[in-house]
N, C-alpha and C positions, 0 to 999 in steps of 0.2 A: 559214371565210372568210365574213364578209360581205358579202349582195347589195349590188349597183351597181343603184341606181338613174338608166335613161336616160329620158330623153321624147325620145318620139318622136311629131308627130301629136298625137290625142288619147289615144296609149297609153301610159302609164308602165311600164315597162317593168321588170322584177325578174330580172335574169339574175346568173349565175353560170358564169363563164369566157366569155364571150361581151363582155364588156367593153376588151378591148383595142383590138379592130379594129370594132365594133358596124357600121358602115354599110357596110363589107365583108360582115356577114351577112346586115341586112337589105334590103337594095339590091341586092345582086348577082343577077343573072339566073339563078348558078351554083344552083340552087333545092336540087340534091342536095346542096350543100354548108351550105344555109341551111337544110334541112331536119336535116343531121348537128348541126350547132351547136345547133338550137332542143331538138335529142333532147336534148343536156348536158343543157343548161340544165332543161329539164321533168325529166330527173332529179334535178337539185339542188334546185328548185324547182317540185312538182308540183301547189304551191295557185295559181301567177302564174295569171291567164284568160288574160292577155298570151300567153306562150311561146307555149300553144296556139293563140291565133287569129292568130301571127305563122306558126307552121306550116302552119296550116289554107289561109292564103293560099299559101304556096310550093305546097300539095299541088292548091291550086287551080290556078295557073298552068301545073300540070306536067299536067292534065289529069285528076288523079287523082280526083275527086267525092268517092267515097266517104270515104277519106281524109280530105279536106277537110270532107265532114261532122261528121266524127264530134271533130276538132280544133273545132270551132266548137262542135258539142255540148257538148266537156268546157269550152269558155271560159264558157258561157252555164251550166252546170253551179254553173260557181264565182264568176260573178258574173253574176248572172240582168240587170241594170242596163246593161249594154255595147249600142248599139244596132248597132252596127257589127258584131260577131259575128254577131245576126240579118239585118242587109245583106249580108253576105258568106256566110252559108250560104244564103240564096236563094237568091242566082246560082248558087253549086252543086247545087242544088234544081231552079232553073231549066234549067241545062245537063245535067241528068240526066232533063229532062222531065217533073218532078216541080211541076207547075203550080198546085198548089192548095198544098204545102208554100212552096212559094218565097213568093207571096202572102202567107199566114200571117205567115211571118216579115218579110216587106218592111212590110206593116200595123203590126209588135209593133217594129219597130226606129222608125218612124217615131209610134208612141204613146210610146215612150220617148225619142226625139229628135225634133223635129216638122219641126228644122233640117236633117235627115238627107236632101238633093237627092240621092245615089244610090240610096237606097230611095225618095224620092218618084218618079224619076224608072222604077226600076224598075218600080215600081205601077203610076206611070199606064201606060205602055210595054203590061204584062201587061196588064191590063184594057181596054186598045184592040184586044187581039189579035179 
């Protein structure tokens, strides 16, 4: 079967079976069920950065950190260029007290997006603590 390409945001999206009901997946609050569908998908397609940093988020919201780090890790893995993957593993960084990682990445997402307001905003934010 061939990937469906969605955009969504600034992510283009490469999924496989996750294409029928797509904003059902990524939208939905239902995160266990957003996280089951993103697992397909990263099976079908284990090079997308996408899958991973659309999971990484669900695992974020679910409270998970870890999790969600390491989803963000493998995004940034396979596309070093996503600055957004580096904004969204902060916060996880951040909400795991991980103060000097969060930083790092809030810095490298906004060197690679300058436009990037929720990593400026996270920076300045950390650095006034």
């Amino acid at each position: 079967m061939k990937p469906k390409v969605i955009l969504t945001g600034i992510f283009a999206l490469s999924l496989i079976g996750c294409a029928n009901k797509p904003s059902e997946v990524f939208f939905s609050e239902d995160y266990d069920q957003r996280i089951a569908r993103l697992t397909e998908a990263i099976a079908q397609n284990p090079e997308s950065p996408f899958n991973y940093s659309y999971r990484g988020d669900a695992y974020y919201r679910k409270g998970e950190y870890d999790l969600a780090i390491r989803d963000y890790t493998k995004a940034i893995e396979l596309n070093p260029a996503i600055a957004e993957a580096y904004t969204n593993r902060g916060k996880a960084y951040y909400a795991k007290g991980l103060h000097i990682q969060a930083i790092q990445d809030w810095e490298e997402a906004v060197r690679l997006d300058p436009n990037d307001q929720a990593a400026q905003h996270a920076l300045h934010s950390a650095r006034g603590m």
